[in-house]
C-alpha positions in Angstrom: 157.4 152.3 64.0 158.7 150.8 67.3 158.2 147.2 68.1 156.1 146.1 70.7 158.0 144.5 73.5 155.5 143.7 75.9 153.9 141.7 72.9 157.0 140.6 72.0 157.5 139.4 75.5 154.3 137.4 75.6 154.8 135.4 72.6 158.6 135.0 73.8 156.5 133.9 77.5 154.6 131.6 75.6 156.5 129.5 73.3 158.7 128.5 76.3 155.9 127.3 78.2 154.4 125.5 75.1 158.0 124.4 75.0 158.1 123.0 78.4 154.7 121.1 78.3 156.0 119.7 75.3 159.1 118.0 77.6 156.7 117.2 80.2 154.1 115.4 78.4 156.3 114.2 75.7 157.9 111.1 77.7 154.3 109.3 77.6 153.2 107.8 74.2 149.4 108.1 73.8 147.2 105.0 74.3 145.3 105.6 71.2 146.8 105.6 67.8 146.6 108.7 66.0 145.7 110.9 68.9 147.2 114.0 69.5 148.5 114.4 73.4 146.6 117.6 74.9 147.3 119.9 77.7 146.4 119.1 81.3 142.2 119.1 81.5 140.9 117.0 84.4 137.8 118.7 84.0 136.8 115.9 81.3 137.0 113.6 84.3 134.4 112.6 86.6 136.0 111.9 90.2 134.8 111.5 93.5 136.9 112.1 96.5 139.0 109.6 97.9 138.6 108.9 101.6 142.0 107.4 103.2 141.0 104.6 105.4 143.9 104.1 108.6 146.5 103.8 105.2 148.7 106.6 107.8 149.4 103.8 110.7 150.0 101.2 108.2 154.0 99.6 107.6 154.3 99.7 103.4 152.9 101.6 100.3 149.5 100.6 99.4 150.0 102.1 95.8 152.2 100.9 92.9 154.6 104.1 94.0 154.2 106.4 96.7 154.8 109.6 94.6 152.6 110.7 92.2 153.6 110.0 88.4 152.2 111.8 84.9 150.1 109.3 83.1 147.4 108.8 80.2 143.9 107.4 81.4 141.3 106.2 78.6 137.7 105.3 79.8 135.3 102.8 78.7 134.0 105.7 76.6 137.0 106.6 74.7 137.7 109.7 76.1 141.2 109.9 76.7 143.1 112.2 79.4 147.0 112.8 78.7 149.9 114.2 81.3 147.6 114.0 84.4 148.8 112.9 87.9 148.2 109.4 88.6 148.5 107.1 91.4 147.4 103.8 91.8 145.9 101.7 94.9 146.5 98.4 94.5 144.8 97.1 98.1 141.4 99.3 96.8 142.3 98.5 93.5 141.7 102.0 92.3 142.9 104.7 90.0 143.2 108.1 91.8 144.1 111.4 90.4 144.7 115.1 91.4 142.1 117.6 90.5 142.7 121.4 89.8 142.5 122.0 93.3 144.9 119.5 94.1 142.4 117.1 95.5 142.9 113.8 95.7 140.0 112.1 93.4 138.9 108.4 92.4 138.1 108.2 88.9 134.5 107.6 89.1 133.9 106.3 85.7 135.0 103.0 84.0 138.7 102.9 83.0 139.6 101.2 80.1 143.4 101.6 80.2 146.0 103.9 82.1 149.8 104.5 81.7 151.4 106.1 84.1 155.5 107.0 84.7 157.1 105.3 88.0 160.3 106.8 89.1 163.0 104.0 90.1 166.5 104.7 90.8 167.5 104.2 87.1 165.0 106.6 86.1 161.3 106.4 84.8 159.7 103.2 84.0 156.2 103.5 82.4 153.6 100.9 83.3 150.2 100.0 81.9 147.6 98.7 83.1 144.3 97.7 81.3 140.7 96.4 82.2 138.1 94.4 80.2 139.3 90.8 80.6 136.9 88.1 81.8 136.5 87.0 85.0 138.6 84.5 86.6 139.1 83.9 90.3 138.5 86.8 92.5 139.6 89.1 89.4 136.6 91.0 88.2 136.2 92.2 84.5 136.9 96.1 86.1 139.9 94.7 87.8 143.3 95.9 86.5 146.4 94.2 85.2 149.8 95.0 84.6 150.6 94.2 80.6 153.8 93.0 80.3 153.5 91.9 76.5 150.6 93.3 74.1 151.1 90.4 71.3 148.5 88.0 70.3 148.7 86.1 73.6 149.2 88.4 76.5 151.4 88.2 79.7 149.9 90.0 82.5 150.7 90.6 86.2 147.9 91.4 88.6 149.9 92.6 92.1 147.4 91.8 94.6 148.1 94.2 98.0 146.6 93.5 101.4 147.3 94.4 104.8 148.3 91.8 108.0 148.7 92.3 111.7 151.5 90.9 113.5 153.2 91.3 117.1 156.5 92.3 117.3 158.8 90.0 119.2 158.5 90.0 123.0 155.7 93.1 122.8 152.4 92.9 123.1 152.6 95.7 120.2 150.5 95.3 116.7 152.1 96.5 113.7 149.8 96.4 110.8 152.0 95.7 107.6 151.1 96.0 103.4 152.1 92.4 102.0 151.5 91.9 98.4 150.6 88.4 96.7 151.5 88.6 92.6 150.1 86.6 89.9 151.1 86.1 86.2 148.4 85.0 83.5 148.5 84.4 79.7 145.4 85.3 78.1 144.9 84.0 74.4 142.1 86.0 71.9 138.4 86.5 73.0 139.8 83.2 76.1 140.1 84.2 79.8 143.2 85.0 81.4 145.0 81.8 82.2 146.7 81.5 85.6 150.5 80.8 85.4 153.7 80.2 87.6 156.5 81.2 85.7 157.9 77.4 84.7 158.4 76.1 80.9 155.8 73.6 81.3 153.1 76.3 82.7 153.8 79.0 79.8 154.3 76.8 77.2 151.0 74.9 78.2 149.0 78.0 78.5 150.6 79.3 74.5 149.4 75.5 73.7 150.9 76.4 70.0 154.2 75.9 68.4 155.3 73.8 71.3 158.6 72.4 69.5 159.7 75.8 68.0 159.3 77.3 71.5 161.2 74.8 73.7 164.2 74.8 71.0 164.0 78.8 71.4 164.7 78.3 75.2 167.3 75.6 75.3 169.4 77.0 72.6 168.8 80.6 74.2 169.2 79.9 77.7 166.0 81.2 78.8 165.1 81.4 82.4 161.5 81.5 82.7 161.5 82.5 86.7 162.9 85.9 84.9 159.9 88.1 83.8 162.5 89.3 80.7 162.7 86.1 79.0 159.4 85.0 79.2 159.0 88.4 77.3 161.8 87.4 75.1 159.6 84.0 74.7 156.9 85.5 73.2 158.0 88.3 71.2 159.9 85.0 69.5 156.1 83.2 69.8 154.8 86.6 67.8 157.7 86.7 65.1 156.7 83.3 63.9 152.8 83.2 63.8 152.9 86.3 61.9 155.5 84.5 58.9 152.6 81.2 59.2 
C-alpha cells in the first residue's frame, strides 16, 4: 500500500507551524505559575474600539513604543491571554490590542497585569506592568506601574505622558509636543506605594529596615542610587537577607 502524501504533507504543514508558534510565543514567560501559554484567542477579550484623539499632529509617542509588541494580559478575573499584540498609551493610560480583524481595541475589562516585548536597538526588553495598588496622589488603584523588582518591597516606575504647546522661535507656529514626567515608588506589603527620588536617604527611608546592613552594602559596593540598576542590585541584597532572618 502507497503512502499518503497529501496526508503526509499536512502533518509535515503542521508541525512546522506548531513549531513556529512555539518560537514566537516562547520568548514571553507566563504571568501565572503553572499555566500553559496558548495560541493566539482574542476572542476571550472584551474590547471596545479605540478612538485616536489629534495623537497624528502631535511631536512624540504617546505609547511606551510605537510598534506593536507580543505580550501576556491577565484580568482582574484570572483569565489570562498569551502572544497577543499589545500596545500601551501612557497619556490615556490604557492597554490596547489588535483584534482578529486587525482593529485597534481597548481592553474593556479590568487588567490585573500585562507583559509585553519592547524592541530596542539591543534587542527585546520585556516590561510589566501591574494594577491593584492603593491609591496615592493622582494614581488610581486601576492605574498601571512599571515593576522593576517583585521582592517583598517593590520598586515601581509610573511614566506619566502629557502633551504641551509651545511656539517655535520667531513663528507664530504651535507645535504640540508629548513630554513625559516619571516617578519611582517603594511599596512595602498590604502599605501604599511610597513616593521616592532616587537618593540613599529616600530608598533607604522608604525600606525603613536593615538600615545598617544596607548602607554598608552601598559604600563598600559603590552603588549609585540615581542608576535604576543598583537600586535593583539594593534590594535583591535587601531580599537575600530577610529571607536568612
Amino acid at each position: 500500500m502507497k503512502p499518503n502524501r497529501k496526508i503526509t504533507y499536512t502533518v509535515l504543514a503542521l508541525t512546522i507551524m506548531l513549531c513556529y508558534a512555539n518560537l514566537s510565543y516562547g520568548q514571553l514567560k507566563p504571568l501565572v505559575e503553572g499555566y500553559i501559554p496558548s495560541a493566539l484567542n482574542t476572542m476571550d477579550i472584551t474590547g471596545k474600539v479605540w478612538r485616536q484623539v489629534g495623537y497624528s499632529e502631535l511631536s512624540g509617542s504617546p505609547y511606551l513604543s510605537s510598534e506593536w509588541g507580543k505580550g501576556i494580559v491577565k484580568l482582574a478575573n484570572n483569565k489570562v491571554t498569551n502572544g497577543i499584540d499589545l500596545k500601551y498609551d501612557q497619556i490615556a493610560d490604557v492597554l490596547l490590542y489588535k483584534n482578529s480583524k486587525d482593529e485597534v481595541m481597548e481592553i474593556a475589562e479590568p487588567v490585573a497585569e500585562f507583559k509585553i516585548a519592547v524592541k530596542t536597538k539591543k534587542g527585546e526588553e520585556e516590561h510589566l506592568f501591574r494594577t491593584g495598588f492603593k491609591p496615592v496622589g493622582n494614581n488610581k488603584e486601576s492605574s498601571f506601574y512599571e515593576v522593576l523588582s517583585d521582592g517583598n518591597v517593590k520598586f515601581l516606575k509610573k511614566t506619566i505622558k502629557f502633551i504641551t504647546e509651545e511656539k517655535e522661535y520667531n513663528s507664530s507656529t504651535v507645535v504640540k509636543k508629548i513630554n513625559d514626567k516619571i516617578a519611582y515608588y517603594i511599596v512595602k506589603p498590604d502599605e501604599a506605594p511610597i513616593l521616592v527620588s532616587k537618593t540613599e536617604k529616600d530608598i533607604l527611608g522608604a525600606i525603613n529596615d536593615k538600615k545598617i546592613e544596607l548602607t554598608n552594602y552601598i559604600s563598600e559596593n559603590k552603588l549609585n542610587l540615581k542608576k535604576e540598576e543598583d537600586i535593583l542590585k539594593l534590594l535583591e541584597y535587601y531580599f537575600t537577607i530577610t529571607k536568612k532572618a
